[in-house]
N, CA, C and O atoms as a Tripos MOL2 file, in Angstrom:
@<TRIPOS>MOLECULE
protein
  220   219    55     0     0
PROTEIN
NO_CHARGES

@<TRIPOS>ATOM
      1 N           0.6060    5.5670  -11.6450 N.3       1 UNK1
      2 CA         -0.8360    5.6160  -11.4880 C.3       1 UNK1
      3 C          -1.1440    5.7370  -10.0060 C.2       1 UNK1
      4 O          -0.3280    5.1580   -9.2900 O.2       1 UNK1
      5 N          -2.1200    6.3490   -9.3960 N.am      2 UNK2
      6 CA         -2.5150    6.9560   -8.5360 C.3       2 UNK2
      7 C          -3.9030    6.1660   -8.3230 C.2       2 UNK2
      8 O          -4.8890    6.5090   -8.9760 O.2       2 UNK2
      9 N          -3.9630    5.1750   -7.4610 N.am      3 UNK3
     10 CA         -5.2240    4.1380   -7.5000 C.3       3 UNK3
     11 C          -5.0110    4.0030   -6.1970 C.2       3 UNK3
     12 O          -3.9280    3.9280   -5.6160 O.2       3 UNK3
     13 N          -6.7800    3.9570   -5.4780 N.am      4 UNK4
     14 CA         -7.2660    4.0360   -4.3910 C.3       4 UNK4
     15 C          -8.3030    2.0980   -4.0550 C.2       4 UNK4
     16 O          -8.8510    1.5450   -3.1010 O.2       4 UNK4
     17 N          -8.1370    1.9060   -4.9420 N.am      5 UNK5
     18 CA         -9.0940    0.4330   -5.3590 C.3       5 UNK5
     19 C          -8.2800   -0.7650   -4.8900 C.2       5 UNK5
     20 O          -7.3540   -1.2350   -5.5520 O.2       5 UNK5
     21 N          -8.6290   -1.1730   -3.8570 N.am      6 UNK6
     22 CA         -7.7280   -2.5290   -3.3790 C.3       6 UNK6
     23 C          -7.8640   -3.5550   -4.5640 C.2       6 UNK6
     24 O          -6.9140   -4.1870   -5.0270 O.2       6 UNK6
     25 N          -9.1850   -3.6390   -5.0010 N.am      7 UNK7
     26 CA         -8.6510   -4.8490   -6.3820 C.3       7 UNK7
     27 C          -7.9140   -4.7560   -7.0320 C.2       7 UNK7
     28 O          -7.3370   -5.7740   -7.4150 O.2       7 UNK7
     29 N          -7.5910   -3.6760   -7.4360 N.am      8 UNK8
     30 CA         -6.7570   -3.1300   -8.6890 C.3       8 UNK8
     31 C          -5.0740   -3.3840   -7.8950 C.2       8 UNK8
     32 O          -4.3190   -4.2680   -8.3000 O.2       8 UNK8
     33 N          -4.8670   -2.8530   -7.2420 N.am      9 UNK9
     34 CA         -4.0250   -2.4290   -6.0950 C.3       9 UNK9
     35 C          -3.0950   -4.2370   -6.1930 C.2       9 UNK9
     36 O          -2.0840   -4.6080   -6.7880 O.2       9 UNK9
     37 N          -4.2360   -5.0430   -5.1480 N.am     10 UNK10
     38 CA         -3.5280   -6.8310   -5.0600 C.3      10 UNK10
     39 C          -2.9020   -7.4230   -6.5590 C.2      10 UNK10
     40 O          -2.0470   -8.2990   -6.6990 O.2      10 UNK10
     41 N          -3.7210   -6.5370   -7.7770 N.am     11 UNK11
     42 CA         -3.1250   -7.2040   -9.1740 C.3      11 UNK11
     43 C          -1.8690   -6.2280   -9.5720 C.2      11 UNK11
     44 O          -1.3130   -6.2830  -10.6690 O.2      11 UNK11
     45 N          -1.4870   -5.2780   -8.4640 N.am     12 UNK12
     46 CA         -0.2180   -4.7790   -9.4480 C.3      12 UNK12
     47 C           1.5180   -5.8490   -8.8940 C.2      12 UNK12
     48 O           1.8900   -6.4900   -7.9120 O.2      12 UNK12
     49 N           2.1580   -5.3990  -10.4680 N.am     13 UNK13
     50 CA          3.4190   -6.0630  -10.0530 C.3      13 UNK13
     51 C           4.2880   -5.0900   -8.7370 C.2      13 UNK13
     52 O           4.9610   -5.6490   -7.8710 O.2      13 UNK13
     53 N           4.1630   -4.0630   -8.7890 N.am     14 UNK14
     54 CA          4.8910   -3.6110   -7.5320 C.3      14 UNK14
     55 C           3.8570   -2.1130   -7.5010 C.2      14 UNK14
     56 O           3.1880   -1.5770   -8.3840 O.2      14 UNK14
     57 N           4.1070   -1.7530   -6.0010 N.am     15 UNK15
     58 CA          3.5850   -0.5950   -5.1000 C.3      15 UNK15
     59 C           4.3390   -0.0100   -4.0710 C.2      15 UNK15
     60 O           4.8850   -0.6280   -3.1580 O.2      15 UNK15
     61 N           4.3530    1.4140   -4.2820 N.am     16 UNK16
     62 CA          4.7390    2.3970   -4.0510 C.3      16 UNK16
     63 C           4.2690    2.8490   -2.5410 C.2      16 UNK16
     64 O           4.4560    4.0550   -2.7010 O.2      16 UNK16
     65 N           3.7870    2.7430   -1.1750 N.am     17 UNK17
     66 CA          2.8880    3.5120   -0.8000 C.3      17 UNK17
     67 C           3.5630    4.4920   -0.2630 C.2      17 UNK17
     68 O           4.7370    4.3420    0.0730 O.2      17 UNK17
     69 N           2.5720    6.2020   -0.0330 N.am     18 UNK18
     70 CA          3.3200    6.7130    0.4990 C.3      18 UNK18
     71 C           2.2100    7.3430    1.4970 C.2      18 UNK18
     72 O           0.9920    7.2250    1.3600 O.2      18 UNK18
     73 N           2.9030    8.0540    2.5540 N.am     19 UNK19
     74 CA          2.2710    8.9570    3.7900 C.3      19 UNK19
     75 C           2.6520    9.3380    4.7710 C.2      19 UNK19
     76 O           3.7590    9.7630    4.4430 O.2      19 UNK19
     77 N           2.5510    9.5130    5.7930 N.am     20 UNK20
     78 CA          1.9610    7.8910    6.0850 C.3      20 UNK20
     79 C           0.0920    8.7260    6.3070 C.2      20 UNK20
     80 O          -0.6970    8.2590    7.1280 O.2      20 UNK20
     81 N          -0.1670    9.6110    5.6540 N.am     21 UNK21
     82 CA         -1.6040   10.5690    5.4120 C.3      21 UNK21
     83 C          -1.2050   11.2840    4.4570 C.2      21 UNK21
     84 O          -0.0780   11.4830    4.0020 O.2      21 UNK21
     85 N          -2.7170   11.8480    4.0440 N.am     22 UNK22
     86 CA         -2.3630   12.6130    2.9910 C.3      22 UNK22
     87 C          -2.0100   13.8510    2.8610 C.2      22 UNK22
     88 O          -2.0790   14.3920    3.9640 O.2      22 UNK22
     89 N          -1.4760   14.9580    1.6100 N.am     23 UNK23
     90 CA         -1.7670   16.1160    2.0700 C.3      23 UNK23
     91 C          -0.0450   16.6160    2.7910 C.2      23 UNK23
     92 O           1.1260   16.3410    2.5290 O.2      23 UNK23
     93 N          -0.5940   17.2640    3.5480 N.am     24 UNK24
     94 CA          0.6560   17.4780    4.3740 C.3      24 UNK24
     95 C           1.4690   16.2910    5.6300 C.2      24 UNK24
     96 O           2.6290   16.2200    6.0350 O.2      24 UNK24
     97 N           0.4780   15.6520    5.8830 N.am     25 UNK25
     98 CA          1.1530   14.6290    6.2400 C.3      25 UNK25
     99 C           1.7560   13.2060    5.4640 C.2      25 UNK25
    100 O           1.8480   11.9860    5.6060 O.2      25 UNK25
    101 N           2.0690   14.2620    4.5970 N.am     26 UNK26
    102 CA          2.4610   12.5770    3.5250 C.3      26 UNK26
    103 C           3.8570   13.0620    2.9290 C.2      26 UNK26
    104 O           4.5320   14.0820    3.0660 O.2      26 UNK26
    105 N           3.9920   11.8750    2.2050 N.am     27 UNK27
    106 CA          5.0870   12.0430    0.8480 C.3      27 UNK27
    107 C           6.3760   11.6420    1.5020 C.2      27 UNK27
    108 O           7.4570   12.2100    1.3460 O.2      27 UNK27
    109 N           6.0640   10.2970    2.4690 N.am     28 UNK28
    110 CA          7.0980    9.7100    2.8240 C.3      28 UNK28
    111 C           6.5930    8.0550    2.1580 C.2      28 UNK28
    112 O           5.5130    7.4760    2.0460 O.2      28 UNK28
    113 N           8.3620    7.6460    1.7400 N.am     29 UNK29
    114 CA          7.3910    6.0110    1.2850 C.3      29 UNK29
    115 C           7.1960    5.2950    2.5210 C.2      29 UNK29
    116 O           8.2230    5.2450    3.1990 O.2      29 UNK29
    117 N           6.3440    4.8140    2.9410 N.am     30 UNK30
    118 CA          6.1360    4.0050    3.9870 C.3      30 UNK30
    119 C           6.3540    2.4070    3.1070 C.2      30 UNK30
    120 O           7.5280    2.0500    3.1980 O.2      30 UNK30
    121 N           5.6810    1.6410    2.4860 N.am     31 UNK31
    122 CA          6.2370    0.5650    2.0380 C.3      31 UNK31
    123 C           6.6860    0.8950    0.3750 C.2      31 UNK31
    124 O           6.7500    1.9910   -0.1800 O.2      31 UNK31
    125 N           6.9310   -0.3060   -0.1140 N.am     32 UNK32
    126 CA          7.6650   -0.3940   -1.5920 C.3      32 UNK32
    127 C           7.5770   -1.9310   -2.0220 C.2      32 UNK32
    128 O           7.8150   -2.8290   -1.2150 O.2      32 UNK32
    129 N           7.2980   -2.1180   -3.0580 N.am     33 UNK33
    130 CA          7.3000   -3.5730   -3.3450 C.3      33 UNK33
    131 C           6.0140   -4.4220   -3.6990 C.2      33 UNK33
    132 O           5.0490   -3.6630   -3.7870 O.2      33 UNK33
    133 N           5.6470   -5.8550   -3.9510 N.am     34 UNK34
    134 CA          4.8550   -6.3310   -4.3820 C.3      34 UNK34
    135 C           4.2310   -6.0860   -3.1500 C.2      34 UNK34
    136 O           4.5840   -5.5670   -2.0910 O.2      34 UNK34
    137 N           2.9280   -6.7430   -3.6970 N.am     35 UNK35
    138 CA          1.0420   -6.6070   -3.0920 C.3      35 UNK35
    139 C           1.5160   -7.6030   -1.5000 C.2      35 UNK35
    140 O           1.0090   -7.2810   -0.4260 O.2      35 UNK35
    141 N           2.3310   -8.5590   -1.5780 N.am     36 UNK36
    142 CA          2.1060   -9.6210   -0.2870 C.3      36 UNK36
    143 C           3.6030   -9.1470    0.5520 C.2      36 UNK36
    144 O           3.8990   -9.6360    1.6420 O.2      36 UNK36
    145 N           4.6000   -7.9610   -0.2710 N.am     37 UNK37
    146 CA          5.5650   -8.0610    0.4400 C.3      37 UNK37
    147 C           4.6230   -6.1380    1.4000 C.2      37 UNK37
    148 O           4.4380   -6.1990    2.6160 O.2      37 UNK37
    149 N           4.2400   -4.8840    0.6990 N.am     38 UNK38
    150 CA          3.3070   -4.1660    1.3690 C.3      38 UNK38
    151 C           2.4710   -5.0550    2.5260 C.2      38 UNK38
    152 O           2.7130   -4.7200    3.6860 O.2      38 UNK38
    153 N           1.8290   -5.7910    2.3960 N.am     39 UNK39
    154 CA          1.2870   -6.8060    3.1510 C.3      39 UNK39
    155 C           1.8540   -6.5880    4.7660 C.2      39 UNK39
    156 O           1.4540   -6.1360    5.8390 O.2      39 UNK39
    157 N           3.0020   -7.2000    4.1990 N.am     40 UNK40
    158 CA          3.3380   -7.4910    5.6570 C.3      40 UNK40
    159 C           4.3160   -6.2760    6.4670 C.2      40 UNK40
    160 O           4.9580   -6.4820    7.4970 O.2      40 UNK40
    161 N           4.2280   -4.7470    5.5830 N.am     41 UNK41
    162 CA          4.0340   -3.4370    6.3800 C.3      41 UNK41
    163 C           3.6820   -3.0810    7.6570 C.2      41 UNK41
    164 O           2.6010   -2.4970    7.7200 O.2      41 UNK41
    165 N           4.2140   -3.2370    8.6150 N.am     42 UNK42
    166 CA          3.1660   -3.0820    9.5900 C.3      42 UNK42
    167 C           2.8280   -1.2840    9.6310 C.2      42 UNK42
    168 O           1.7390   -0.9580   10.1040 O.2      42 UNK42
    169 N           3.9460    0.0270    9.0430 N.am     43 UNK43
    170 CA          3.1450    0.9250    8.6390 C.3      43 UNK43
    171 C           2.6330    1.3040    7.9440 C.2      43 UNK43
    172 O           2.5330    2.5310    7.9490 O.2      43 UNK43
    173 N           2.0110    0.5910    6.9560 N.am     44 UNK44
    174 CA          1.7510    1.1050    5.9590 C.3      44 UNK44
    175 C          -0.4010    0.5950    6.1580 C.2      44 UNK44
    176 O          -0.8610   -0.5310    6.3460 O.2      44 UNK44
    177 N          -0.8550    1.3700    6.0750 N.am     45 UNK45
    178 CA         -2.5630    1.3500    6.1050 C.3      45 UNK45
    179 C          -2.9770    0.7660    4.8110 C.2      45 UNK45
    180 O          -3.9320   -0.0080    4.7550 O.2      45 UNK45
    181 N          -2.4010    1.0550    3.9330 N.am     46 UNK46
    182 CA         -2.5080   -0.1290    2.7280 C.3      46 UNK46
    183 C          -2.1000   -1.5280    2.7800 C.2      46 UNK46
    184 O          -2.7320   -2.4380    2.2440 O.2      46 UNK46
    185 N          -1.1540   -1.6490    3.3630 N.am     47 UNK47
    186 CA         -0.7040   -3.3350    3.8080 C.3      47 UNK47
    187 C          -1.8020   -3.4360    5.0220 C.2      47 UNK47
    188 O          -2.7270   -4.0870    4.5360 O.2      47 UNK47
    189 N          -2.0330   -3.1990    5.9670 N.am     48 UNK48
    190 CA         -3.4330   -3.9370    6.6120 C.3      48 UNK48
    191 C          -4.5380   -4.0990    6.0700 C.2      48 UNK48
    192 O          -5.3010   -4.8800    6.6390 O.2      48 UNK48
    193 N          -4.9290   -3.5390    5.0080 N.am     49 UNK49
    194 CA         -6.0590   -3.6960    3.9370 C.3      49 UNK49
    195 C          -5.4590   -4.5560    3.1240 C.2      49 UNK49
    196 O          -6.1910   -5.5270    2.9320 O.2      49 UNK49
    197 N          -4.3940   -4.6270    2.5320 N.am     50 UNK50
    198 CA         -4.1830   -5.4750    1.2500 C.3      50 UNK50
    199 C          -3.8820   -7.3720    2.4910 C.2      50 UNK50
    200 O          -4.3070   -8.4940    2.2140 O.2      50 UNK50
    201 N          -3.1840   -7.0160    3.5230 N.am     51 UNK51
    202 CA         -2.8900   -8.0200    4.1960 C.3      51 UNK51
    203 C          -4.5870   -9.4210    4.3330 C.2      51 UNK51
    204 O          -4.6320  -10.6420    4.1820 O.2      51 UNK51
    205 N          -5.8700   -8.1900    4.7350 N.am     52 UNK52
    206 CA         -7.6120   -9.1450    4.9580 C.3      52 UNK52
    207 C          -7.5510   -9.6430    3.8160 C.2      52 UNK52
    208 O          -7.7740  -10.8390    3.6290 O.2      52 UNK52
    209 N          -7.1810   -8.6540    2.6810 N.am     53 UNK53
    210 CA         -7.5620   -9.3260    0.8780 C.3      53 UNK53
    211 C          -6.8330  -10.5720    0.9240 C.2      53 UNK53
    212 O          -7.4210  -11.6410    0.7570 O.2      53 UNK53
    213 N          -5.4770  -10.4980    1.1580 N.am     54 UNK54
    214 CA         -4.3840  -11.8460    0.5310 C.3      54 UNK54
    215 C          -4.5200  -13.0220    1.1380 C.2      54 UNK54
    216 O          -4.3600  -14.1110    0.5860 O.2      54 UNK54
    217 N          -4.8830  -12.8040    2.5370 N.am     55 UNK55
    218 CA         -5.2580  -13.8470    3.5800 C.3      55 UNK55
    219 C          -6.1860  -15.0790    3.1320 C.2      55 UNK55
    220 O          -6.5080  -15.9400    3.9510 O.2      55 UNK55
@<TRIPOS>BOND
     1     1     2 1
     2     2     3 1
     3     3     4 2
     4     3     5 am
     5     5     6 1
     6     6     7 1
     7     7     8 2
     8     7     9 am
     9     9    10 1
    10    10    11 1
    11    11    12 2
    12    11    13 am
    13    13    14 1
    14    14    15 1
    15    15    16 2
    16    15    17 am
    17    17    18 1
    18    18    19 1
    19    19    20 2
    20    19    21 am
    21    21    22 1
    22    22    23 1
    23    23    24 2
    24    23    25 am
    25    25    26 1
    26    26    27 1
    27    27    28 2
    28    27    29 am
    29    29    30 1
    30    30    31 1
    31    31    32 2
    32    31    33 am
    33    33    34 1
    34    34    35 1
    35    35    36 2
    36    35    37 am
    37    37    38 1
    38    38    39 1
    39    39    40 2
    40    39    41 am
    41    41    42 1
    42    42    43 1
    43    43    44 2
    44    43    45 am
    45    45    46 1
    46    46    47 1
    47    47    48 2
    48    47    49 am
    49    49    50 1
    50    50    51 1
    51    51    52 2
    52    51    53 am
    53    53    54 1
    54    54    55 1
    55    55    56 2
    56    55    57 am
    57    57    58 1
    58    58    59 1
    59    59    60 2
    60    59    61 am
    61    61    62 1
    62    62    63 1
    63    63    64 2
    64    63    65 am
    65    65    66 1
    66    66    67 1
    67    67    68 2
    68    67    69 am
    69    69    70 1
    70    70    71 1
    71    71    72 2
    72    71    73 am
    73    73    74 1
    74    74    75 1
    75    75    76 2
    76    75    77 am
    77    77    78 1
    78    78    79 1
    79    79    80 2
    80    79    81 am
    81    81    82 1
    82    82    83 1
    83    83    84 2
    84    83    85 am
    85    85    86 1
    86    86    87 1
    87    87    88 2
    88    87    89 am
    89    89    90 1
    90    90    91 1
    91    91    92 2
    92    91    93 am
    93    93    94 1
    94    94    95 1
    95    95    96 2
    96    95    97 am
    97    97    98 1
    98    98    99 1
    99    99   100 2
   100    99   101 am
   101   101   102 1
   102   102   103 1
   103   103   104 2
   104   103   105 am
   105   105   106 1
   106   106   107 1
   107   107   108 2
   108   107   109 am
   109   109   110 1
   110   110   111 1
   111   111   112 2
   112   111   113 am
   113   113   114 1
   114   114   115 1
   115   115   116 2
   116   115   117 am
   117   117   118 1
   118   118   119 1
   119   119   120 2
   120   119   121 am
   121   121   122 1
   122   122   123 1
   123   123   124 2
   124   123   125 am
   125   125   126 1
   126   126   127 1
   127   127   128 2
   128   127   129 am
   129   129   130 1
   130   130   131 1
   131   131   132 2
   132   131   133 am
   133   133   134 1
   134   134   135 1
   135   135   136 2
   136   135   137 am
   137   137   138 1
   138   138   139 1
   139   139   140 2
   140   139   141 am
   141   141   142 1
   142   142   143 1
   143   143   144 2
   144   143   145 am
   145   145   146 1
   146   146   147 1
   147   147   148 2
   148   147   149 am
   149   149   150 1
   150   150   151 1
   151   151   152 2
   152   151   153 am
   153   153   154 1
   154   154   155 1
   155   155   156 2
   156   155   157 am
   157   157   158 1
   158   158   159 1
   159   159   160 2
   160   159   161 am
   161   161   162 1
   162   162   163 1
   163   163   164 2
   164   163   165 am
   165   165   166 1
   166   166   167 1
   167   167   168 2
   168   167   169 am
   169   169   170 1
   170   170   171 1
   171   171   172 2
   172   171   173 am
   173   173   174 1
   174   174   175 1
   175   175   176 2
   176   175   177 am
   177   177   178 1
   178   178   179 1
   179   179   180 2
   180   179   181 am
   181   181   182 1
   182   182   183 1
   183   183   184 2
   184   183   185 am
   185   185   186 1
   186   186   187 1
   187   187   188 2
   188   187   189 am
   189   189   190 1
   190   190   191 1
   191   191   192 2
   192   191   193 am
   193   193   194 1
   194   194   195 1
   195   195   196 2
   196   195   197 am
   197   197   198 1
   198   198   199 1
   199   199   200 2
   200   199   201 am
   201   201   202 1
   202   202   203 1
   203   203   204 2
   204   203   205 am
   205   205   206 1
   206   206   207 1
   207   207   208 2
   208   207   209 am
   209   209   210 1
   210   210   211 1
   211   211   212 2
   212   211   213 am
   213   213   214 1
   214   214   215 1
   215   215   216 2
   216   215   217 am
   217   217   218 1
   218   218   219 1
   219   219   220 2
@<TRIPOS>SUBSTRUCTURE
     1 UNK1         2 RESIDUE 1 A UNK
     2 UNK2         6 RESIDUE 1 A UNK
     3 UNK3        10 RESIDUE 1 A UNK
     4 UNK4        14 RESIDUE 1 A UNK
     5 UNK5        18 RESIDUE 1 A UNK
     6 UNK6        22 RESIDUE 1 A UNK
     7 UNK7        26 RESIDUE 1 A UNK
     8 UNK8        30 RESIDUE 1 A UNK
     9 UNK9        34 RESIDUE 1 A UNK
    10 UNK10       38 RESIDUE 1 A UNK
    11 UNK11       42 RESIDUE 1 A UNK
    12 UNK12       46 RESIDUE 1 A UNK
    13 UNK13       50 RESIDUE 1 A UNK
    14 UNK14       54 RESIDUE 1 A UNK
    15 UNK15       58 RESIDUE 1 A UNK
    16 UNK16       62 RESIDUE 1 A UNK
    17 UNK17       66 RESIDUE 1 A UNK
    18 UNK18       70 RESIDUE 1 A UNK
    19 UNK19       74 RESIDUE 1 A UNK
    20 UNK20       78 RESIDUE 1 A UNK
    21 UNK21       82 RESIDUE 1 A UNK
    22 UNK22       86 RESIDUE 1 A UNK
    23 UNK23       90 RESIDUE 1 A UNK
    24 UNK24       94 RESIDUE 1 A UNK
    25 UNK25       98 RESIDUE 1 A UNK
    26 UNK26      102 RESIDUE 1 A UNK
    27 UNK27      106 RESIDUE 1 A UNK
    28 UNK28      110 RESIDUE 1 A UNK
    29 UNK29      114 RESIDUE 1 A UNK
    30 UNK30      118 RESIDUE 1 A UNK
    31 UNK31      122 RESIDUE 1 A UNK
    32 UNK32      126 RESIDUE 1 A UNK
    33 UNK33      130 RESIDUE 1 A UNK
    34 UNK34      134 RESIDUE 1 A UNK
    35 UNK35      138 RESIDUE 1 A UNK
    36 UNK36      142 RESIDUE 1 A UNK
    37 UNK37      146 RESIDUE 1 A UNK
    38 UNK38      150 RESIDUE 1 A UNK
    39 UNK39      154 RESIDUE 1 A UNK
    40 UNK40      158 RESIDUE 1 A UNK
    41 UNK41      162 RESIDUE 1 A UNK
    42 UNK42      166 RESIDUE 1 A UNK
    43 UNK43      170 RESIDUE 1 A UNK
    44 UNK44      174 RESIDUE 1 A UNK
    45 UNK45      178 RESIDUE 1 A UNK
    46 UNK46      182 RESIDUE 1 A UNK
    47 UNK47      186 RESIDUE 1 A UNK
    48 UNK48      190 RESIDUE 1 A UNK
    49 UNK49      194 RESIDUE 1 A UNK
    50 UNK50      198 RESIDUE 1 A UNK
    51 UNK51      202 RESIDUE 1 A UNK
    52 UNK52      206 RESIDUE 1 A UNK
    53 UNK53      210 RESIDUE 1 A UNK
    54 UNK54      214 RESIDUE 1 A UNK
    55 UNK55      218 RESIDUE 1 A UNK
């Protein structure tokens, strides 16, 4: 699944992210793993968003 929704996002059992942009600048995994282990990504732009949520 392909979800842009941080709520949805903090309730999954594991995440994929990839990019580190979209498009042509993407389709590398930048993190992998649960919502608090992305978290602590420091490249990943989804772990600094999911990191304000978990806090």
């Amino acid at each position: 699944v392909i979800e842009h929704n941080l709520d949805v996002i903090k309730t999954a059992d594991y995440i994929i992210d990839m990019g580190p942009e979209g498009g042509d600048g993407g389709g590398t995994v930048i993190a992998k793993g649960t919502p608090e282990q992305v978290a602590k990504c420091k490249e990943s732009y989804t772990g600094a968003f999911l990191k304000k949520m978990l806090d």
